[in-house]
N, CA, C and O atoms as a Tripos MOL2 file, in Angstrom:
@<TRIPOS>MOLECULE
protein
  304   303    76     0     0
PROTEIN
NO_CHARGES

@<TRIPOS>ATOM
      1 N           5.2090   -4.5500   -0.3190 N.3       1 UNK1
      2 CA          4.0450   -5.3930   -0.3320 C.3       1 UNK1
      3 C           3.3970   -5.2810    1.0370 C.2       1 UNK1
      4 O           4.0360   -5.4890    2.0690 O.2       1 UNK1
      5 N           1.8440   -4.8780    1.0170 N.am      2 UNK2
      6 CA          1.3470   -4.8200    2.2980 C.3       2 UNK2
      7 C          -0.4510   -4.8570    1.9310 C.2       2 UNK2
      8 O          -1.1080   -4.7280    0.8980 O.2       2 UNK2
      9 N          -0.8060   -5.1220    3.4840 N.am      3 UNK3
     10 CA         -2.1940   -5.4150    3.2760 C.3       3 UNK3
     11 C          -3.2200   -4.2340    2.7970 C.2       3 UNK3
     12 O          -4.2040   -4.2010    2.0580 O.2       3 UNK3
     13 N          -2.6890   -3.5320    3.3790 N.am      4 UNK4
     14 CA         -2.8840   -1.6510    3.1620 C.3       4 UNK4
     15 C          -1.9280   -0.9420    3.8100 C.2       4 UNK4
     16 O          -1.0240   -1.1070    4.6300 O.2       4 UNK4
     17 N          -2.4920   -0.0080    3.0930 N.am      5 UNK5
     18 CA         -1.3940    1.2330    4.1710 C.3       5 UNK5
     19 C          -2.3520    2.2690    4.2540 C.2       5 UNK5
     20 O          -3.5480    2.3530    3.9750 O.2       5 UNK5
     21 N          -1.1540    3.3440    4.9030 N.am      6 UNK6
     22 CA         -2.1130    4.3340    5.9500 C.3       6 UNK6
     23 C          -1.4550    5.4740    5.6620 C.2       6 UNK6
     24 O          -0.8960    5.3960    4.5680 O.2       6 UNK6
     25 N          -1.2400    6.9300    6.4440 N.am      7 UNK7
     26 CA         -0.8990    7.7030    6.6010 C.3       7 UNK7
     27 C           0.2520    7.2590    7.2840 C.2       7 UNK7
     28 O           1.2750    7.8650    6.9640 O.2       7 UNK7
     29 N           0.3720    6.4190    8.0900 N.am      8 UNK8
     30 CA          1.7070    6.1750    9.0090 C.3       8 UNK8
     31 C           2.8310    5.8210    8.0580 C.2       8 UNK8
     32 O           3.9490    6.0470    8.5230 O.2       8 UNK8
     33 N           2.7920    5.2700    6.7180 N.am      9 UNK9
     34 CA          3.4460    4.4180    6.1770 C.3       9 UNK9
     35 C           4.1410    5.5410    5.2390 C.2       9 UNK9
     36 O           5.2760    5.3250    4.8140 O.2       9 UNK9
     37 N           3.6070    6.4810    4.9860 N.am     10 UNK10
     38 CA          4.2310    7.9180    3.9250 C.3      10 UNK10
     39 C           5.6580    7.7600    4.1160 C.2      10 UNK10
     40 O           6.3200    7.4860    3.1150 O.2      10 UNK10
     41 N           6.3870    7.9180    5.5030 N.am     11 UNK11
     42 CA          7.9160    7.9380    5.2220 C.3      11 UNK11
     43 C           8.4960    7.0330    5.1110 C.2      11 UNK11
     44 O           9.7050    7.2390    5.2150 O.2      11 UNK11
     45 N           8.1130    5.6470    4.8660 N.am     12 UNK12
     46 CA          8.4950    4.3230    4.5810 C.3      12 UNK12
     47 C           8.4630    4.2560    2.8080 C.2      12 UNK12
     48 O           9.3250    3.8810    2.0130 O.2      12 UNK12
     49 N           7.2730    4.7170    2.6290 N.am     13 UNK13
     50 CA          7.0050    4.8470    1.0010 C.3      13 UNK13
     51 C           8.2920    5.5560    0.2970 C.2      13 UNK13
     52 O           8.6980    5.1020   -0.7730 O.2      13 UNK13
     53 N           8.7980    6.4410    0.7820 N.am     14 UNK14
     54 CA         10.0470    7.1490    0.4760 C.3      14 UNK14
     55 C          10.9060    6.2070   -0.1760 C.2      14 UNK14
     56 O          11.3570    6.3930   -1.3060 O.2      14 UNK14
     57 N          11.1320    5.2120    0.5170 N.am     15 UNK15
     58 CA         12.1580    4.6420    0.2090 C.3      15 UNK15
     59 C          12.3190    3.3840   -0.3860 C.2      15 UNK15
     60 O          13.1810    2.5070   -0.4210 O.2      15 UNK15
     61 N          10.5910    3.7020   -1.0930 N.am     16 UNK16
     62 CA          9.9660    2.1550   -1.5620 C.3      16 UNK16
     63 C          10.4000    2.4390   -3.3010 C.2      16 UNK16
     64 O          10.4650    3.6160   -3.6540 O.2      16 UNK16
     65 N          10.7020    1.2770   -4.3990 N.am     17 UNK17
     66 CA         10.9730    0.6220   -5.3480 C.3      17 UNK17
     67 C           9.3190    1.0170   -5.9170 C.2      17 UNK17
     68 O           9.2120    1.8640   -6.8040 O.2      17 UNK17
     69 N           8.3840    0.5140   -5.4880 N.am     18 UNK18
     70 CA          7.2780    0.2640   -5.9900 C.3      18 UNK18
     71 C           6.2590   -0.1970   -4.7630 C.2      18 UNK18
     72 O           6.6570   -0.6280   -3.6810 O.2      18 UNK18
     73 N           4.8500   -0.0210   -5.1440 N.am     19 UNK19
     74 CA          4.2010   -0.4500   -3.8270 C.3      19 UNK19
     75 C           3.1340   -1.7590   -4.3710 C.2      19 UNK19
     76 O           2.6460   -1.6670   -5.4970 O.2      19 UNK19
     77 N           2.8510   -2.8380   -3.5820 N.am     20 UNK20
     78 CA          1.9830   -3.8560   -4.1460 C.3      20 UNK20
     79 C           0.8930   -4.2070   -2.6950 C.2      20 UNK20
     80 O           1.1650   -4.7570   -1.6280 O.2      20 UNK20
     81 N          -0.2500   -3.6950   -3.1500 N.am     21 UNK21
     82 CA         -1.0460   -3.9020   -2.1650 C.3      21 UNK21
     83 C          -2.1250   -4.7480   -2.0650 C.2      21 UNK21
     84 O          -2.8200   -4.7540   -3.0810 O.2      21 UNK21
     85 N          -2.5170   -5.5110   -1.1140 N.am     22 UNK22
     86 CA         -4.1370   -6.2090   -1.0950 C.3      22 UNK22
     87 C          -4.8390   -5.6040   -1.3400 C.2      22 UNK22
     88 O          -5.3590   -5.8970   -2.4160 O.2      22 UNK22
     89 N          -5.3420   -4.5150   -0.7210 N.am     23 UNK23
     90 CA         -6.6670   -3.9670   -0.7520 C.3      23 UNK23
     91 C          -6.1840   -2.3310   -0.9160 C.2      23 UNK23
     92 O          -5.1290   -1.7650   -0.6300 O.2      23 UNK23
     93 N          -7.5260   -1.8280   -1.5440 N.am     24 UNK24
     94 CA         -7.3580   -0.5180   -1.9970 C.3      24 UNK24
     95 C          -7.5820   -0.1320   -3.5960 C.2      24 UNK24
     96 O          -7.6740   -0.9380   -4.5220 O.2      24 UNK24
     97 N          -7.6490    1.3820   -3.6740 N.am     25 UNK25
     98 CA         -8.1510    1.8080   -5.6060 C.3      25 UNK25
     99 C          -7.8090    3.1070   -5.7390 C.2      25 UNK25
    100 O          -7.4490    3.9240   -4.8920 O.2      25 UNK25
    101 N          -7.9630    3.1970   -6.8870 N.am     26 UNK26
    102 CA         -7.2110    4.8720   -7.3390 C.3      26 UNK26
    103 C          -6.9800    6.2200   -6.0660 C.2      26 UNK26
    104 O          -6.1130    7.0710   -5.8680 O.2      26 UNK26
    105 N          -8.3750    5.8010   -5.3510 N.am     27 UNK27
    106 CA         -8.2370    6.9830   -4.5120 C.3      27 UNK27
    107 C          -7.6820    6.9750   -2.7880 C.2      27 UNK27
    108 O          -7.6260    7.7980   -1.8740 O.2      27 UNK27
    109 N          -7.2050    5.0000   -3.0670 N.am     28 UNK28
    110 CA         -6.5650    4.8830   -1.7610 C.3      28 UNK28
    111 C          -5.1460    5.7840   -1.7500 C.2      28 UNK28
    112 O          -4.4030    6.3540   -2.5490 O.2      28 UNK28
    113 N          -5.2840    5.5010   -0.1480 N.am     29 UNK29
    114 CA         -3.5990    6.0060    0.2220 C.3      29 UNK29
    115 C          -2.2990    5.7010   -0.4040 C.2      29 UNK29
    116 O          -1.3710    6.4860   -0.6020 O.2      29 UNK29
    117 N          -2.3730    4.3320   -0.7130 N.am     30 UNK30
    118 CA         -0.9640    4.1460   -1.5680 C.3      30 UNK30
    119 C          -0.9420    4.3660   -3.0720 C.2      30 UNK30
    120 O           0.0540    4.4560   -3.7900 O.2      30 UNK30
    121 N          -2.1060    4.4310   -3.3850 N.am     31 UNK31
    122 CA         -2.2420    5.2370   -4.9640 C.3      31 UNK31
    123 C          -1.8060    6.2190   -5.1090 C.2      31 UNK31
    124 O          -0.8970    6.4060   -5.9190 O.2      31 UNK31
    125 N          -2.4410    7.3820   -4.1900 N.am     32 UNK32
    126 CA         -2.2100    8.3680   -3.8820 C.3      32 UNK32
    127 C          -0.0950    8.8840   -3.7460 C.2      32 UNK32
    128 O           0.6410    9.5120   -4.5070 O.2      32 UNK32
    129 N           0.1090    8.2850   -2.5610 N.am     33 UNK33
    130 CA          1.5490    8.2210   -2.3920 C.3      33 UNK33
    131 C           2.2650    7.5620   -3.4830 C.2      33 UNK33
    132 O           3.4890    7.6110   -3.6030 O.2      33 UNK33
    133 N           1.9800    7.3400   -3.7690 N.am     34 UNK34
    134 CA          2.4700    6.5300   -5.2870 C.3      34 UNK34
    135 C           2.7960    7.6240   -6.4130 C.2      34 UNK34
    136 O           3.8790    7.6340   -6.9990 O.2      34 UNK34
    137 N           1.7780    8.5350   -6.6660 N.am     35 UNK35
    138 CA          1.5900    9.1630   -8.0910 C.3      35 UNK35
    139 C           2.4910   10.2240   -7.3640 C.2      35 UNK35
    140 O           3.4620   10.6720   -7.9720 O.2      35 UNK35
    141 N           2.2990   10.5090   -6.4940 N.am     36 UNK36
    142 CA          3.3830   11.8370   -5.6090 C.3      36 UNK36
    143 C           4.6510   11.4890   -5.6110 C.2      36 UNK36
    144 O           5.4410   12.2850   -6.1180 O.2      36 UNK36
    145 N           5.0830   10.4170   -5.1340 N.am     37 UNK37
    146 CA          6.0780   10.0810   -5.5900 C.3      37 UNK37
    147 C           7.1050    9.4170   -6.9380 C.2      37 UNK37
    148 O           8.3330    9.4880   -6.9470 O.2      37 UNK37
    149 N           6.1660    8.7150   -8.1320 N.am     38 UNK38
    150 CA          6.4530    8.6140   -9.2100 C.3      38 UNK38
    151 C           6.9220    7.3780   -9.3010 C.2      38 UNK38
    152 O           7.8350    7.1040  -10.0800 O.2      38 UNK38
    153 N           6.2140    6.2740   -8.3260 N.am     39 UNK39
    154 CA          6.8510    5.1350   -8.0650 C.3      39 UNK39
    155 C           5.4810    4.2070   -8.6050 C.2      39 UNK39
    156 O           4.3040    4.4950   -8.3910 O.2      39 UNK39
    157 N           5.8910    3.2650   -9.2060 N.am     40 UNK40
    158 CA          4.8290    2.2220   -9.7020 C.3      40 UNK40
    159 C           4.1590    1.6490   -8.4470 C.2      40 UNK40
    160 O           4.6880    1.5040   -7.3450 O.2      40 UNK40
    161 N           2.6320    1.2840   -8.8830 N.am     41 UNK41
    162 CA          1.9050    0.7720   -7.8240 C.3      41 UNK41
    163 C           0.9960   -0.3090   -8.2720 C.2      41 UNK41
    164 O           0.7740   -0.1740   -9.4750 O.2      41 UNK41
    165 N           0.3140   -1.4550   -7.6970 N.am     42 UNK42
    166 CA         -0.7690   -2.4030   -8.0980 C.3      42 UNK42
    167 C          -1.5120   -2.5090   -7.0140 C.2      42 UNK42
    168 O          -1.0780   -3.0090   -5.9760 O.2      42 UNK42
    169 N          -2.6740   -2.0620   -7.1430 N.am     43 UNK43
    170 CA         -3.3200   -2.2830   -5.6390 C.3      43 UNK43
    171 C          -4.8040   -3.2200   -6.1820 C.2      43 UNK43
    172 O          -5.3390   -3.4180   -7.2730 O.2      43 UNK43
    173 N          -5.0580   -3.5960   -4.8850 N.am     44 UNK44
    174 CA         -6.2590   -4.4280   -4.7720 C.3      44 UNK44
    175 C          -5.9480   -5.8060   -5.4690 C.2      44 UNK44
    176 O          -6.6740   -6.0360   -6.4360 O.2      44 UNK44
    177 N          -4.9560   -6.8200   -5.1480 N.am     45 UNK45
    178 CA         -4.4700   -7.8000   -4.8610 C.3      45 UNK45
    179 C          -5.0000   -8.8730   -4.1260 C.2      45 UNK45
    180 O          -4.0640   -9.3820   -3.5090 O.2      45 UNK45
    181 N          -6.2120   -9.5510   -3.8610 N.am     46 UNK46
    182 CA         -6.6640  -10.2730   -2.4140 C.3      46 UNK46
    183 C          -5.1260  -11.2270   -2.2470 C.2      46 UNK46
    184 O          -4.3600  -11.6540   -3.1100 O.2      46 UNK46
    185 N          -5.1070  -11.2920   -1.1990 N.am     47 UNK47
    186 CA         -4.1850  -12.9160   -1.0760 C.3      47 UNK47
    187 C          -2.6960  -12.3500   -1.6310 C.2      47 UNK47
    188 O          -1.7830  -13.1420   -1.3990 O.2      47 UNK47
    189 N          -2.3820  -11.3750   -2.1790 N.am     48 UNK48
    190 CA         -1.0040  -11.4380   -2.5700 C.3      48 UNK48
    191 C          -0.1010  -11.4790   -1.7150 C.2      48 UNK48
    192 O           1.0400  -11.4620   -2.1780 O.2      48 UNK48
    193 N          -0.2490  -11.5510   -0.1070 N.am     49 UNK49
    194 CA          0.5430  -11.6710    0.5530 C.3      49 UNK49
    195 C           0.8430  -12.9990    1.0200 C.2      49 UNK49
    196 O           1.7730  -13.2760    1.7770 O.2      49 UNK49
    197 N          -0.0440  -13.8620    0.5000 N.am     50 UNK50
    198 CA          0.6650  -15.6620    0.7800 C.3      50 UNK50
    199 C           1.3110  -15.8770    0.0710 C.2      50 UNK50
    200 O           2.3410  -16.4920    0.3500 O.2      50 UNK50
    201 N           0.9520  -15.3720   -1.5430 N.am     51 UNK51
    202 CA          1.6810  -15.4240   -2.9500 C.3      51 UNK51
    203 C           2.9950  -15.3780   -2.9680 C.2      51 UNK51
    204 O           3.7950  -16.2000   -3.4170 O.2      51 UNK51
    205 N           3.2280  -14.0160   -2.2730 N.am     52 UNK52
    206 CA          4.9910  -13.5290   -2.4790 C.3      52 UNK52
    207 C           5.5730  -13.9620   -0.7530 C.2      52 UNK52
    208 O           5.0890  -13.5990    0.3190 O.2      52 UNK52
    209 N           6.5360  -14.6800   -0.9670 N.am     53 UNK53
    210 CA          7.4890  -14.4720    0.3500 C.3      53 UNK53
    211 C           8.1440  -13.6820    0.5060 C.2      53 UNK53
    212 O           8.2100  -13.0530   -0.5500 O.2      53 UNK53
    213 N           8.8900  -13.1550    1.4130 N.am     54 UNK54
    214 CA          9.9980  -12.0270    2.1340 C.3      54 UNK54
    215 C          10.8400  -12.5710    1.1330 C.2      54 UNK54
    216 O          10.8560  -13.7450    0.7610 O.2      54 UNK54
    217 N          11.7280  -11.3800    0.6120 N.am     55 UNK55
    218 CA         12.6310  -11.6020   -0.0580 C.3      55 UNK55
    219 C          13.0000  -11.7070   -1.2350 C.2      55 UNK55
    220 O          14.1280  -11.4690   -1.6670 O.2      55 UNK55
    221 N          11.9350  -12.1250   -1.9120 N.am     56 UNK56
    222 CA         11.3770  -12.1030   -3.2310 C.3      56 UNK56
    223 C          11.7070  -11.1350   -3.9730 C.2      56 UNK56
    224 O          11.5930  -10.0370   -3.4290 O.2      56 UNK56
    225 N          12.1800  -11.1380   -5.3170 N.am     57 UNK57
    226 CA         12.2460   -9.5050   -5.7800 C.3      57 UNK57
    227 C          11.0920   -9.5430   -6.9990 C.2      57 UNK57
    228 O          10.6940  -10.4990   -7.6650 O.2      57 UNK57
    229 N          10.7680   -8.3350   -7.0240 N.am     58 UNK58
    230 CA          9.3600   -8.5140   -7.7180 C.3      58 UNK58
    231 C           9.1180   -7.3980   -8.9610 C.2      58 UNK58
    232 O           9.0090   -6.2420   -8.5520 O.2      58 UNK58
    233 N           9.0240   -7.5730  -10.3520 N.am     59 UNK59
    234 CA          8.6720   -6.2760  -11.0910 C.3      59 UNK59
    235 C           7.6960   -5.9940  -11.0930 C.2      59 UNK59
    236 O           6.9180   -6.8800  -11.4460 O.2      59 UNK59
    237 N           7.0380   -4.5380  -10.6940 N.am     60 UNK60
    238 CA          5.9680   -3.9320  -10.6950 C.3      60 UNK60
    239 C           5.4970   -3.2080  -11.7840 C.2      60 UNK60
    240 O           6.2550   -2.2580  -11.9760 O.2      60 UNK60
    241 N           4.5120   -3.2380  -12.6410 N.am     61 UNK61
    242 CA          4.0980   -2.6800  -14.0940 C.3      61 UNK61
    243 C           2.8060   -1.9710  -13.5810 C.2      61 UNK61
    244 O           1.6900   -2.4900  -13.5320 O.2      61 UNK61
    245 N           3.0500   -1.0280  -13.3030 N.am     62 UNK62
    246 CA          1.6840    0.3380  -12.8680 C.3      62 UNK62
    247 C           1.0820    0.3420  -13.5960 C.2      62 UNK62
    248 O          -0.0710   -0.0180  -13.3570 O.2      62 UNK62
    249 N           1.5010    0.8140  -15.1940 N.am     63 UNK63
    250 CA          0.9340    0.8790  -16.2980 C.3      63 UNK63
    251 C           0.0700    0.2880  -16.2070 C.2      63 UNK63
    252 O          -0.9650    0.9550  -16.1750 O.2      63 UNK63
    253 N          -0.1260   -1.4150  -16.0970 N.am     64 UNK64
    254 CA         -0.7500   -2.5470  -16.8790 C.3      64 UNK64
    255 C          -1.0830   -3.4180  -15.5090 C.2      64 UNK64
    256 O          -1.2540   -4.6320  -15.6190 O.2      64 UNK64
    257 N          -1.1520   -2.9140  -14.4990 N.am     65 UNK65
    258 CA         -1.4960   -3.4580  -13.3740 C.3      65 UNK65
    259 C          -0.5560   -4.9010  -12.9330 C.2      65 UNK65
    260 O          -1.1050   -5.4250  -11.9640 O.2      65 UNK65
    261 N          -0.0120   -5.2390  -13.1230 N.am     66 UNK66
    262 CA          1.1210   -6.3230  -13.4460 C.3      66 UNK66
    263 C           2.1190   -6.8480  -12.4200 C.2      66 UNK66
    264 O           3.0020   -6.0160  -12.2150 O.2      66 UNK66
    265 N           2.2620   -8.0200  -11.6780 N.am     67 UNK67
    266 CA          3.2820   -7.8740  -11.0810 C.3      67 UNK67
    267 C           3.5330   -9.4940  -10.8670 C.2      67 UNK67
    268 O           2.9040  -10.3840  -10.2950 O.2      67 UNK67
    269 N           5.1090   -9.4080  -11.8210 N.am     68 UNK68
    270 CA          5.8250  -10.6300  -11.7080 C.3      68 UNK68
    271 C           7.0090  -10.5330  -10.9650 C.2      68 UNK68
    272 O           7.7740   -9.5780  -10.8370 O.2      68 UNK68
    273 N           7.0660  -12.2500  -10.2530 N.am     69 UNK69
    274 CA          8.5480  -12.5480  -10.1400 C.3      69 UNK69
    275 C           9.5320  -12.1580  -10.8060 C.2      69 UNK69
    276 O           9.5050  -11.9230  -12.0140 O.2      69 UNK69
    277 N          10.8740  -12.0120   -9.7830 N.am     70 UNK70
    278 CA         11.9960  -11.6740  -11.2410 C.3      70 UNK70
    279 C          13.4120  -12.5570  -10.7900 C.2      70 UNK70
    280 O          13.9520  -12.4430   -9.6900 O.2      70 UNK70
    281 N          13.7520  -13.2090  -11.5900 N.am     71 UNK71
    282 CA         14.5860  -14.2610  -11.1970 C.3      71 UNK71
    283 C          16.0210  -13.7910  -10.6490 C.2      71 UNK71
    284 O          16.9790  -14.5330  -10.4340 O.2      71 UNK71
    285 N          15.9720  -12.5460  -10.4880 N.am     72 UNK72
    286 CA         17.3470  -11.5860   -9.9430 C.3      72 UNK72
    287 C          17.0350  -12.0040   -8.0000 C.2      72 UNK72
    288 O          15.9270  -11.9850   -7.4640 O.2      72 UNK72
    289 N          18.0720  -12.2670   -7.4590 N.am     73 UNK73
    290 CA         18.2470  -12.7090   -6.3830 C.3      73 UNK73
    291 C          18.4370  -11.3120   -5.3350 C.2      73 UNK73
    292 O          18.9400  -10.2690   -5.7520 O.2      73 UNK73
    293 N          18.0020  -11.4690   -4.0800 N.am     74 UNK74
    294 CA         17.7960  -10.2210   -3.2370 C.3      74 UNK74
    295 C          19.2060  -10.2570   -2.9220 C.2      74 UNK74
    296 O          19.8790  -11.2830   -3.0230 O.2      74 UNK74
    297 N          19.7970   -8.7840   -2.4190 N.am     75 UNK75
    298 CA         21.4820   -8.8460   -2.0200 C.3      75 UNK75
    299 C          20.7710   -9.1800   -0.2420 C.2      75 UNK75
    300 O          19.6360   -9.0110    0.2040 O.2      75 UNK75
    301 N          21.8110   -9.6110    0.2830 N.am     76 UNK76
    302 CA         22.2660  -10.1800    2.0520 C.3      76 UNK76
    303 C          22.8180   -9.3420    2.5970 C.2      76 UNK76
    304 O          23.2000   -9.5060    3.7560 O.2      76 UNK76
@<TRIPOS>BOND
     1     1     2 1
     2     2     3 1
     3     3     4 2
     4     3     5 am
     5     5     6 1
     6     6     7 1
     7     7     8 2
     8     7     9 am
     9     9    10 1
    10    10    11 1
    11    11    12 2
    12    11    13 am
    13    13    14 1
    14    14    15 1
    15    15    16 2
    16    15    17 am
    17    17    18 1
    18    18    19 1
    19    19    20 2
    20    19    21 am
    21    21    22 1
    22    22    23 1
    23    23    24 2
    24    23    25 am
    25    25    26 1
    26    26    27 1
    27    27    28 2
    28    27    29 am
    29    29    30 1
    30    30    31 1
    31    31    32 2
    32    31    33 am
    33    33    34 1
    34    34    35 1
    35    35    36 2
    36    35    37 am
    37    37    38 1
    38    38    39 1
    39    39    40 2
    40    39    41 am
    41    41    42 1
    42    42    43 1
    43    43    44 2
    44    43    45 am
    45    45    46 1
    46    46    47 1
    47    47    48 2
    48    47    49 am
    49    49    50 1
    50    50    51 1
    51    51    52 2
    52    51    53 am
    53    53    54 1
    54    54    55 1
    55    55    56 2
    56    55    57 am
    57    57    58 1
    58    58    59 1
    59    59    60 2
    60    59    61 am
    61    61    62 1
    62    62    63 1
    63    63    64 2
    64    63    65 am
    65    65    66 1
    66    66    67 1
    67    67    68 2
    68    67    69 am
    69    69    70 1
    70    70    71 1
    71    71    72 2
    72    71    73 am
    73    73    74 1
    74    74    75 1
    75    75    76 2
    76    75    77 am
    77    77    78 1
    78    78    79 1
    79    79    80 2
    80    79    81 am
    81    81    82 1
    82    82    83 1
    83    83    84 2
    84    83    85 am
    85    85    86 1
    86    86    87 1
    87    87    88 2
    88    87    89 am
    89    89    90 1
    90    90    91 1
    91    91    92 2
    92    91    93 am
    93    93    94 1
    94    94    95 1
    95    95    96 2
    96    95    97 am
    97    97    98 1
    98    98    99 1
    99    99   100 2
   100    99   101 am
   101   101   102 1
   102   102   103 1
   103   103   104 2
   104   103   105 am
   105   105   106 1
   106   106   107 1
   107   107   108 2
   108   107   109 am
   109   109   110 1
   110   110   111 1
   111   111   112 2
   112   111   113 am
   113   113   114 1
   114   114   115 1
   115   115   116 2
   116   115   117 am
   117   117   118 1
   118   118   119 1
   119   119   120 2
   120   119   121 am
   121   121   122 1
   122   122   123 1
   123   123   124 2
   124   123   125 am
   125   125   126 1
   126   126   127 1
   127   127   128 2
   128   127   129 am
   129   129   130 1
   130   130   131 1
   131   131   132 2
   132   131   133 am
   133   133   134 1
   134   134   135 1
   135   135   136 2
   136   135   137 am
   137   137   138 1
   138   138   139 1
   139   139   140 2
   140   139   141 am
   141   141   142 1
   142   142   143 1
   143   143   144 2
   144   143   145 am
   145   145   146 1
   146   146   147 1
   147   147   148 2
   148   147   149 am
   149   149   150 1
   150   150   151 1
   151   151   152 2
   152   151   153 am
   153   153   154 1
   154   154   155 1
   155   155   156 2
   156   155   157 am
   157   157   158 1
   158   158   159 1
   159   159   160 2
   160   159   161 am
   161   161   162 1
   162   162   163 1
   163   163   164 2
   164   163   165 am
   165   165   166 1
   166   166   167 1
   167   167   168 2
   168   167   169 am
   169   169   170 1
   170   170   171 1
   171   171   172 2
   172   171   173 am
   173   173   174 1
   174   174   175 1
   175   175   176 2
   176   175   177 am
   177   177   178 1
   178   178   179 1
   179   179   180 2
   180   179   181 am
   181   181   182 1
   182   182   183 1
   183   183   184 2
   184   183   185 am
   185   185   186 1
   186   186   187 1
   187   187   188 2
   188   187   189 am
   189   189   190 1
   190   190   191 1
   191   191   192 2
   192   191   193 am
   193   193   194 1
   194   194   195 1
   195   195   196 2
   196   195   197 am
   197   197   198 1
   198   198   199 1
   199   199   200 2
   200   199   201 am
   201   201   202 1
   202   202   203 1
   203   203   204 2
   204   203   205 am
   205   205   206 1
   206   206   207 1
   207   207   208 2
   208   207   209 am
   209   209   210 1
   210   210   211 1
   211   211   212 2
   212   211   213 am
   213   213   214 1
   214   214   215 1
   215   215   216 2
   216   215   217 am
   217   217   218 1
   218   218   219 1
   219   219   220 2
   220   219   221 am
   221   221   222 1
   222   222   223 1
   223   223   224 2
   224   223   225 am
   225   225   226 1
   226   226   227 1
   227   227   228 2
   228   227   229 am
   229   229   230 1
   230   230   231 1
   231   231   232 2
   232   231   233 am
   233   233   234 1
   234   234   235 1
   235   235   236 2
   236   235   237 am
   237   237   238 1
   238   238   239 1
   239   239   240 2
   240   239   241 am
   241   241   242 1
   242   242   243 1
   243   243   244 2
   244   243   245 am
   245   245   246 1
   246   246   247 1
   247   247   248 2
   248   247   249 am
   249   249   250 1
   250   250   251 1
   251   251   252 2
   252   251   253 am
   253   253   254 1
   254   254   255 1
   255   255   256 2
   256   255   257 am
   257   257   258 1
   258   258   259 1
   259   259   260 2
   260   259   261 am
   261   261   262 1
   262   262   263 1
   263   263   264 2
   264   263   265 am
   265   265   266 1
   266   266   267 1
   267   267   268 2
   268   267   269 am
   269   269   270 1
   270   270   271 1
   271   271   272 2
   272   271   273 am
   273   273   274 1
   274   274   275 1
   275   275   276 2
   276   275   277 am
   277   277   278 1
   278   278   279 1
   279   279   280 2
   280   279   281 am
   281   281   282 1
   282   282   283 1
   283   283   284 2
   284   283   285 am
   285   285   286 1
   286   286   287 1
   287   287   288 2
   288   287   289 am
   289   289   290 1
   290   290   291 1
   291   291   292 2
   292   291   293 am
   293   293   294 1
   294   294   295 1
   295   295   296 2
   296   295   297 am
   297   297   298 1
   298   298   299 1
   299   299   300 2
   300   299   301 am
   301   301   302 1
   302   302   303 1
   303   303   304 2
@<TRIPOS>SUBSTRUCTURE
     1 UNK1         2 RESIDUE 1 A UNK
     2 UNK2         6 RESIDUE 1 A UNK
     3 UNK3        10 RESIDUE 1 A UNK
     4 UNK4        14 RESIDUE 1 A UNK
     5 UNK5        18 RESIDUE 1 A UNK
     6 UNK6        22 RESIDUE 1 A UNK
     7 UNK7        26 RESIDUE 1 A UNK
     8 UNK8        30 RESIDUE 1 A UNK
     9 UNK9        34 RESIDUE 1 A UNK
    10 UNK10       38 RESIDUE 1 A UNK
    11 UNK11       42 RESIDUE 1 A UNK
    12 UNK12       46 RESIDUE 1 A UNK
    13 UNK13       50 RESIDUE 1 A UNK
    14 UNK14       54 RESIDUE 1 A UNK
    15 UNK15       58 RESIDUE 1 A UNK
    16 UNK16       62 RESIDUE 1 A UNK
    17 UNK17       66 RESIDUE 1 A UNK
    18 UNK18       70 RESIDUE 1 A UNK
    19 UNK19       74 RESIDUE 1 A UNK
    20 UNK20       78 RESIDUE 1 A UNK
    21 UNK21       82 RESIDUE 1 A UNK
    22 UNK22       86 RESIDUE 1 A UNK
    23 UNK23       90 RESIDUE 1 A UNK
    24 UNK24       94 RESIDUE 1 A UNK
    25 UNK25       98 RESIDUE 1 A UNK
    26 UNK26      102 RESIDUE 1 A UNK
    27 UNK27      106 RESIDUE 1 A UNK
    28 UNK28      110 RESIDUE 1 A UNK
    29 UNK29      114 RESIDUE 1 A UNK
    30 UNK30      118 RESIDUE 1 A UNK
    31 UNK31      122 RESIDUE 1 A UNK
    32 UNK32      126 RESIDUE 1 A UNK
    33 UNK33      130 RESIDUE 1 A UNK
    34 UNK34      134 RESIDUE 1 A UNK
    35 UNK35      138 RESIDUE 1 A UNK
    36 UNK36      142 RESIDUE 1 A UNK
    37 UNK37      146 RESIDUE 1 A UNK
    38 UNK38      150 RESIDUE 1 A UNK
    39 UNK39      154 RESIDUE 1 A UNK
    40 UNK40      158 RESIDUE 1 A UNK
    41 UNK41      162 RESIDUE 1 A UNK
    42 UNK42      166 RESIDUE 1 A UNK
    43 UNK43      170 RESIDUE 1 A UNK
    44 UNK44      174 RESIDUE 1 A UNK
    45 UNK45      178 RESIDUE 1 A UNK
    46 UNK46      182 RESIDUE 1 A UNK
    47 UNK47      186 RESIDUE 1 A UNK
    48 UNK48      190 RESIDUE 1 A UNK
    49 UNK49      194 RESIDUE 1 A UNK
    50 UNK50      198 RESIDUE 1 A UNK
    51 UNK51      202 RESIDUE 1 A UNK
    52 UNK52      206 RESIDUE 1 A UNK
    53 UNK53      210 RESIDUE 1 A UNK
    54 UNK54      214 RESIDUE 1 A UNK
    55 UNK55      218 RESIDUE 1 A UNK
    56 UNK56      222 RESIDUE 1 A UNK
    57 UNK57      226 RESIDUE 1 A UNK
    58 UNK58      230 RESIDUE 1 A UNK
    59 UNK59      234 RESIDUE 1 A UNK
    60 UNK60      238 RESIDUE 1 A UNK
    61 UNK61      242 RESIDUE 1 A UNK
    62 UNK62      246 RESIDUE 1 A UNK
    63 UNK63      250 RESIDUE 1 A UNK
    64 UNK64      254 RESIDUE 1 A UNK
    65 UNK65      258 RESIDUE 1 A UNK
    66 UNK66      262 RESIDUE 1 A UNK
    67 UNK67      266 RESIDUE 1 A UNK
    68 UNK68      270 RESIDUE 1 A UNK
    69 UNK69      274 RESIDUE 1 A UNK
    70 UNK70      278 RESIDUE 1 A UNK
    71 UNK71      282 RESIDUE 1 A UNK
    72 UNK72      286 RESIDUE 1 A UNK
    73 UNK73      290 RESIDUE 1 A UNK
    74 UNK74      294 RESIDUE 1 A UNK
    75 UNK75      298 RESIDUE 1 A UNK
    76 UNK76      302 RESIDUE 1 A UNK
């Protein structure tokens, strides 16, 4: 989850679950890194970063633009 991303963020994406962004569209950067990597994405979100707290685990639905809470607890 981030406000955007950049080019800096590519080797972080590696090791990302899914990406959920504020701002951005098909032809942003994390779209982009997204489809290259084969990892679900939702972008252009305003505000989703007050929404979700740290820690949170979250299902991401690319397909259908989608992204819920998931009542599975983060490991420590």
């Amino acid at each position: 989850m981030a406000p955007t991303t950049d080019p800096g963020w590519t080797p972080l994406l590696l090791r990302a679950s899914a990406i959920v962004v504020e701002s951005g569209g098909a032809g942003s950067h994390g779209a982009i890194v997204a489809r290259e990597y084969g990892i679900p994405a939702v972008l252009n979100i305003p505000g989703v970063m007050q929404l979700i707290q740290d820690g949170q685990n979250l299902v991401v639905d690319g397909d259908e633009g989608k992204v819920f809470l998931s009542d599975k607890q983060s490991p420590n």
